[in-house]
N, C-alpha and C positions, 0 to 999 in steps of 0.2 A: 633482277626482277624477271626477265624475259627468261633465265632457264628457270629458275623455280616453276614459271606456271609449265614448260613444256617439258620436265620431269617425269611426270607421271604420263603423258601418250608416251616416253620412250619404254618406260616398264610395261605397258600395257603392250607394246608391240611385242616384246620379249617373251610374254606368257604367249602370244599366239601362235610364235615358232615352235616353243615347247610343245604347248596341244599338237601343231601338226609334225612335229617326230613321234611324238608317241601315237597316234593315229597307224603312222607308219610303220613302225615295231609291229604293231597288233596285227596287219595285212601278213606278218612272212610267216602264217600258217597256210595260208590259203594260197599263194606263189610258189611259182619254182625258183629255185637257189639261182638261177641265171636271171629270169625278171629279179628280182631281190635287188645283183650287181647292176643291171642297168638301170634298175629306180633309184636306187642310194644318189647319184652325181647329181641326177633333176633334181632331188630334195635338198639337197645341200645350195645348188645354185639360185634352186629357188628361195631358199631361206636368207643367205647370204643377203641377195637383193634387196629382199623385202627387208632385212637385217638396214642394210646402209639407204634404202631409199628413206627407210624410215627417222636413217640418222638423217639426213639433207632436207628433210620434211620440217623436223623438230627445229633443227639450226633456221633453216628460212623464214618458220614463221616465229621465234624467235627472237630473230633479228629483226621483222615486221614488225612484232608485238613492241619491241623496244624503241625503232624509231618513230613510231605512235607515242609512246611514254615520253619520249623526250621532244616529242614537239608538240606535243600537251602541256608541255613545262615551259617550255620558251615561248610559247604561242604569244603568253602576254607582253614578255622583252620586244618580238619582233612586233607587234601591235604597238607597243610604245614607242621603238625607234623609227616607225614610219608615223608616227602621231609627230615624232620631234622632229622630223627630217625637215618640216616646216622654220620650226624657232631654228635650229640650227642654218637653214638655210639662210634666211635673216641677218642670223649675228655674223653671218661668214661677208653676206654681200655688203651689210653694215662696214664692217671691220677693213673692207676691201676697201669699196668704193666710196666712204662718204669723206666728204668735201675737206673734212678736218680729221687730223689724226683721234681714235676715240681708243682710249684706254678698256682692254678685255676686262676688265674690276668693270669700268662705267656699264658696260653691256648686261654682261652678268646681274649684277646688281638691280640694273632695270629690267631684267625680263624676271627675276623674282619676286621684286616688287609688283609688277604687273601680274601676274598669275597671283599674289594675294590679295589686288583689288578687285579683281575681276570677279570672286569670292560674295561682292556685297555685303559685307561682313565687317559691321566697322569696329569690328574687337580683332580685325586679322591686319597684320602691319607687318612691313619690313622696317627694320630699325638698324641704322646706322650708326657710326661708334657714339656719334654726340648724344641720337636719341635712344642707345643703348646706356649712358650715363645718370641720362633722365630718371629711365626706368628704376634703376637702382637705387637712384638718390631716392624713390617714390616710396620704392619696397623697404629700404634702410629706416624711413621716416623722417628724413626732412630734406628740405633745399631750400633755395633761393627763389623766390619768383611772385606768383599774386598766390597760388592755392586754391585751384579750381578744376577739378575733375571735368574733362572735355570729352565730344566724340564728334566724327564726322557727322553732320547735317544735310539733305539739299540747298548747294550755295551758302553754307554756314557751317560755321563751325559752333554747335551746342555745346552751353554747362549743364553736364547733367548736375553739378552741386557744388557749389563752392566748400571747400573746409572748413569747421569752426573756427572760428578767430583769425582765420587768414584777413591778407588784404583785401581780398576778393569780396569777402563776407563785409567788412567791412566799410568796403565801397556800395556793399548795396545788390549786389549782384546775387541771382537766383536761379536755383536750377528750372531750366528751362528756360533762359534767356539765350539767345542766339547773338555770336559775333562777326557782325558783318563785315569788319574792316578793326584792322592791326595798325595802328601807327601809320591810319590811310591808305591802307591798301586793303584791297577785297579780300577776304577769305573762301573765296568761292571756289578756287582753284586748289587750296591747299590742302594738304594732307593733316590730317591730326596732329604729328609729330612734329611737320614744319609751323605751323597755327601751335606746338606749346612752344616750339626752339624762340619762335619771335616773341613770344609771352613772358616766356624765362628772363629773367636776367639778374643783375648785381644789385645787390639788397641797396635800398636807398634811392634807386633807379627808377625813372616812370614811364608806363606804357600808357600809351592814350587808345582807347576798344569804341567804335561805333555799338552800339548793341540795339536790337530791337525784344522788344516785350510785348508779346500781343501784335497791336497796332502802331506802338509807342515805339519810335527812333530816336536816343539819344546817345549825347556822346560822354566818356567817360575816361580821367586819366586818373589808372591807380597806379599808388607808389607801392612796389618790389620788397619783398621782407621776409627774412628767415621761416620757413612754413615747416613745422613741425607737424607730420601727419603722425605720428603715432601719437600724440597727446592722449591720454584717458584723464577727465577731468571729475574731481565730486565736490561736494557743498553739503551738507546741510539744508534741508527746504527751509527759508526761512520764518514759512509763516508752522512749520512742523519739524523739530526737533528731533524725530523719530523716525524720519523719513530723509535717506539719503539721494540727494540726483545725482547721476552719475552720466557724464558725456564721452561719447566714443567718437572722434571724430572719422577716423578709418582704420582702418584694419592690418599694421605693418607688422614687423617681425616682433616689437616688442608688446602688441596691443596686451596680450595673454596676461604678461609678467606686472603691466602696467593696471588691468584691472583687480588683481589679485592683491595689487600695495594699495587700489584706493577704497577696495571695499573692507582691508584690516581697515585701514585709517578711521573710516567712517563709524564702524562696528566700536570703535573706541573712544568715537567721539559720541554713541546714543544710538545711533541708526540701527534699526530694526527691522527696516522695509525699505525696497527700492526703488527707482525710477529710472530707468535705463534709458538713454537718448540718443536716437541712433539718427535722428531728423536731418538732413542733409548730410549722412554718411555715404559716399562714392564706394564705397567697398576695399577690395586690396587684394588678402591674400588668405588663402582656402583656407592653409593650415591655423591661418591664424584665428580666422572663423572655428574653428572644428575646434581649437583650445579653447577658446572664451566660452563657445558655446556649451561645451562638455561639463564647464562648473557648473551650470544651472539645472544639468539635468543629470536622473540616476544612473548608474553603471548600468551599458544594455540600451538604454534608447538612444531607439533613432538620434541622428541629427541631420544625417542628408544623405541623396543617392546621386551617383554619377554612373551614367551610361553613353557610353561608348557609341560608336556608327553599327556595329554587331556585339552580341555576346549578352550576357547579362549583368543588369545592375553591380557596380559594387555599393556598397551599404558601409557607412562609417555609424561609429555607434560610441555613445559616448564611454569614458575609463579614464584611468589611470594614466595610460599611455599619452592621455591629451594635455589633462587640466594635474599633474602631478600627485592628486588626491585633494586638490582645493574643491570644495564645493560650497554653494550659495545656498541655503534651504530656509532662509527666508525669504516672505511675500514679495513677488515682483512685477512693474510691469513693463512693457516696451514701448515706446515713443518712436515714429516713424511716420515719413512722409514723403512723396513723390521724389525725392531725391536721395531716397536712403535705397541703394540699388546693390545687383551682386552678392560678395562677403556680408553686408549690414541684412541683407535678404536669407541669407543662410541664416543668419545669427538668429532673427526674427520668426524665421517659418518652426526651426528648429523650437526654439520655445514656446510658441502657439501651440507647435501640434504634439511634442513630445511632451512638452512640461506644464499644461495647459496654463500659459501663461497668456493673459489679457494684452493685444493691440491695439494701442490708441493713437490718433491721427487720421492721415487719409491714406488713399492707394500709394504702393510704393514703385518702385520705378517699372520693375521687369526687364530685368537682366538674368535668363537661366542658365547661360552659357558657364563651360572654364577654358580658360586658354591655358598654353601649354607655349613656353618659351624655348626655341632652339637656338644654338649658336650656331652659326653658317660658317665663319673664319674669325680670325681674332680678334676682329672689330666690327660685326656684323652678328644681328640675330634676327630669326623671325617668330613672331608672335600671332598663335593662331588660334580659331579654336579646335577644340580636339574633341570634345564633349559636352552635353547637357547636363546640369547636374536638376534632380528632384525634391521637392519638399518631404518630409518624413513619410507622409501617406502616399507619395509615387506624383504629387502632382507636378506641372511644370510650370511656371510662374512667369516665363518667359514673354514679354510684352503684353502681358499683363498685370504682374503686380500681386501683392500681399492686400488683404484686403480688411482692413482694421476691426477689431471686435466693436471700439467703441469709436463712431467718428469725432473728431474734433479738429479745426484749424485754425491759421492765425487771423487776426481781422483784413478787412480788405484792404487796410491799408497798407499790410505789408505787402499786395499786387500791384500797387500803384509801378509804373513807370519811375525811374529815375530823372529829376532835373539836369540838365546835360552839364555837366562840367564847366568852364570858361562863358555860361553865360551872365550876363549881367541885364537884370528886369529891374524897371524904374515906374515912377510915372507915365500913363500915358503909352507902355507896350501892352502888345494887342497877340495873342494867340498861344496853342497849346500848352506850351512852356509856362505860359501862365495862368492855365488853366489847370494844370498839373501842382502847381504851388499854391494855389488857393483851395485844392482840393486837399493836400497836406495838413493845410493851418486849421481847415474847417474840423476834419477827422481828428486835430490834437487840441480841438475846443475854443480856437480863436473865436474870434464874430470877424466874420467874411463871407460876401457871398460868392459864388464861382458862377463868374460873369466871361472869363479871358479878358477881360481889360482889365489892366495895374491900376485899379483908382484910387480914392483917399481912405478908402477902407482897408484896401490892401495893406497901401503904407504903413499905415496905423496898425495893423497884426506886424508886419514886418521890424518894425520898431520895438513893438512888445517882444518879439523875439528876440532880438540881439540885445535888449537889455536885460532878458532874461540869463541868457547867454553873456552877459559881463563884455560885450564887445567896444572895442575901443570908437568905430564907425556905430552910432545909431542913431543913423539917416532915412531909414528905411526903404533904402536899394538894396536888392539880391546881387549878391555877388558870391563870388568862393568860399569865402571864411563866413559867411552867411548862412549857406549852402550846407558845410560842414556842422553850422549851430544846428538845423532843420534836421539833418538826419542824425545829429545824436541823439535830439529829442525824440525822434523816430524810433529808434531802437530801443532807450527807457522805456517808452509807450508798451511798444512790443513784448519787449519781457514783463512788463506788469500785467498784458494782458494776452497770455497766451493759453489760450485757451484748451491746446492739446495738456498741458500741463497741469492747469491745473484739473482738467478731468484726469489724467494721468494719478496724481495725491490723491484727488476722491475715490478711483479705482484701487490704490494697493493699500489706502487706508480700512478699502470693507472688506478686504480680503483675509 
């Protein structure tokens, strides 16, 4: 680099020795033959000089111009290894001096992990081999465990959404409930990944979760069960023949393949129109988004941007290359709510805005981030983010959400609080627990009134229930198997009266 630019002063010096010989030549008219011989040697020595000063000139600066270039290039190395001189300083007096031998893995490992907390970023993690197994089992579609999409919280660890038909769901549990404590112990301290390793376990298995809702503290033991997150589910409406529902719990490698066999299915059972349900979808994984999403929309539109720290947008656009040439071009609508985040967000935005498809529900979560998975060594990865991705029109949805064409939610009863697990209300108990269960029986059309005190009116709803429920005790004490009668009926309730839903049928029915 350094000769190219000083090239051209050395030809330039070259023409100005030429000029001044021939200047010279032109004088031996006007001279005598003897000045002639004593000028020639000065012109030559002059020249010569000027010849090689000019080469020492060209080289120095040169070599200038280049060690400028090369310490413009390392500038940012040497900036970095006095930025590290610190960490390394650490891990050396660490590794020297402390009290107990500490393995160079444990060091490392921690000061990775540390530089991605430090981040505030609770989609950024260091993942270690057992919580790199998680991962995969997530992205594969299934595991072992309750099936509840988590993120770090202050002093908690948050759902942002349980999965459809997991244990999770099934216990009752709802995005936006916080878990205070794991099999009694706090989760205040813990990291995401260590709050799911203690949550995981062998199917059949129970973890008992403090949870608070709102104001509401109870406790909760759910039993461990095969959790299939790639599920895509449909039916038939059954009050409309004509009208397919179709449920995505999340978003994994086979969602694409999976919506593609349930909307044949459907289409050959009547269905003519859809209902897409994406209500408590946690998200997953892009690609898989960008395929499901691609069948609903024409070749050429949008379906989402992602950009980078610099540079410009890329633009996915839906083709062939996604959805294999399946397309949906029947009426559709989406179903979504506070807990449908991420991928269910892509999937969602992309329909509103590319396929002008109607959203019904409430705000969705706002997640606009994508992370980006590296492997560190052979049992180690980190999980970061790397970019923002955009809605079809450039917007960014990030902590704040999709925001439904039509609103609609479920009744207030599905925010109640949960009844804590292991309690037993009788006669004659006095406080929230039981003011929570009389608020249940009232919303499911018992006669009770909600006093906090168990009285004989209680009883007497309590009685109606478990003989409702075929119970072998109908004594009318709350207890477990009680408890369990209360929130099946809870859930009947719910699905008969869900109200995103069925504004969802009257929306793709006028369409």
């Amino acid at each position: 680099m350094a000769d190219k630019q000083n090239t051209p002063q050395f030809e330039d010096q070259v023409e100005s020795d030429q000029d001044l010989k021939t200047t010279t030549t032109e004088e031996k008219s006007t001279t005598s033959h003897s000045s002639k011989k004593q000028r020639r040697p000065r012109v030559k020595r002059f020249t010569r000089f000027t010849y090689w000063f000019s080469v020492l000139v060209a080289l120095a600066v040169g070599m200038i111009a280049g060690v400028l270039i090369v310490m413009h290039q390392i500038q940012p190395t040497l900036r970095l290894n006095n930025e590290l001189n610190e960490v390394i300083g650490v891990y050396q007096t660490v590794k020297t001096n402390y009290y107990q031998k500490v393995s160079q893995k444990q060091l490392v490992n921690g000061a990775v992990e540390g530089m991605l907390n430090s981040l505030d970023d609770p989609f950024s993690q260091y993942l270690d081999v057992d919580q790199t197994s998680n991962l995969n089992d997530s992205t594969s579609g299934s595991f072992e465990g309750i099936g509840a999409e988590v993120q770090k919280s202050e002093q908690a660890i948050k759902i942002v959404s349980p999965i459809k038909g997991s244990p999770a769901e099934k216990a009752g549990l709802k995005a936006n409930d916080l878990i205070m404590k794991i099999n009694g112990k706090s989760t205040a301290n813990l990291s995401v990944d260590q709050a799911v390793s203690k949550i995981r376990g062998t199917k059949g298995t129970k973890v008992t979760l403090e949870i608070k809702r709102g104001a509401a503290i109870f406790t909760i033991k759910v039993k461990r069960g095969k959790v299939d997150q790639a599920s895509v589910t449909g039916q038939l409406v059954p009050s409309d023949k004509t009208i397919g529902q179709i449920q995505i719990s999340t978003f994994a490698e086979n969602t694409a393949s999976g919506m593609k066999k349930t909307i044949k299915q459907l289409r050959q059972e009547g269905a003519t129109r859809f209902v897409i349900d994406v209500r408590g979808n946690p998200g997953g994984l892009m690609n898989s988004a960008l395929a499901t999403s691609s069948m609903f929309l024409k070749n050429g539109q949008i379906i989402m941007q992602v950009k980078a720290r610099t540079g410009k947008a890329e633009v996915y656009k839906a083709g062939k290359s996604y959805d294999d040439g399946f397309k949906v071009t029947e009426p559709v609508v989406v179903l979504a709510d506070s807990g449908s985040a991420s991928a269910a967000e892509i999937f969602s935005a992309a329909l509103q805005q590319s396929a002008h498809v109607k959203i019904v529900g409430t705000q969705t979560y706002g997640k606009g981030t994508v992370q980006t998975v590296i492997p560190l060594n052979n049992d180690s990865e980190m999980k970061f983010t790397t970019a923002k991705w955009l809605t079809p029109n450039g917007s960014w949805i990030n902590k704040k959400g999709i925001t439904p064409d039509i609103k609609a939610d479920y009744p207030e009863l599905a925010k109640l609080g949960l009844i804590s697990s292991g309690k037993t209300l009788k006669l004659g108990s006095v406080g929230n627990q039981v003011k929570l269960l009389q608020t249940n029986l009232k919303n499911l059309g018992y006669s009770v009134k909600v006093t906090s005190i168990y009285d004989d009116q209680t009883v007497a709803a309590v009685k109606q229930l478990q003989a409702k429920a075929k119970l072998a005790k109908q004594d009318g004490v709350f207890e477990d198997t009680t408890r369990t009668a209360l929130y099946t009926e809870v859930a009947t309730y719910l699905i008969n009266h869900d109200n995103a839903m069925i504004a969802g049928v009257k929306a793709v029915t006028a369409e």
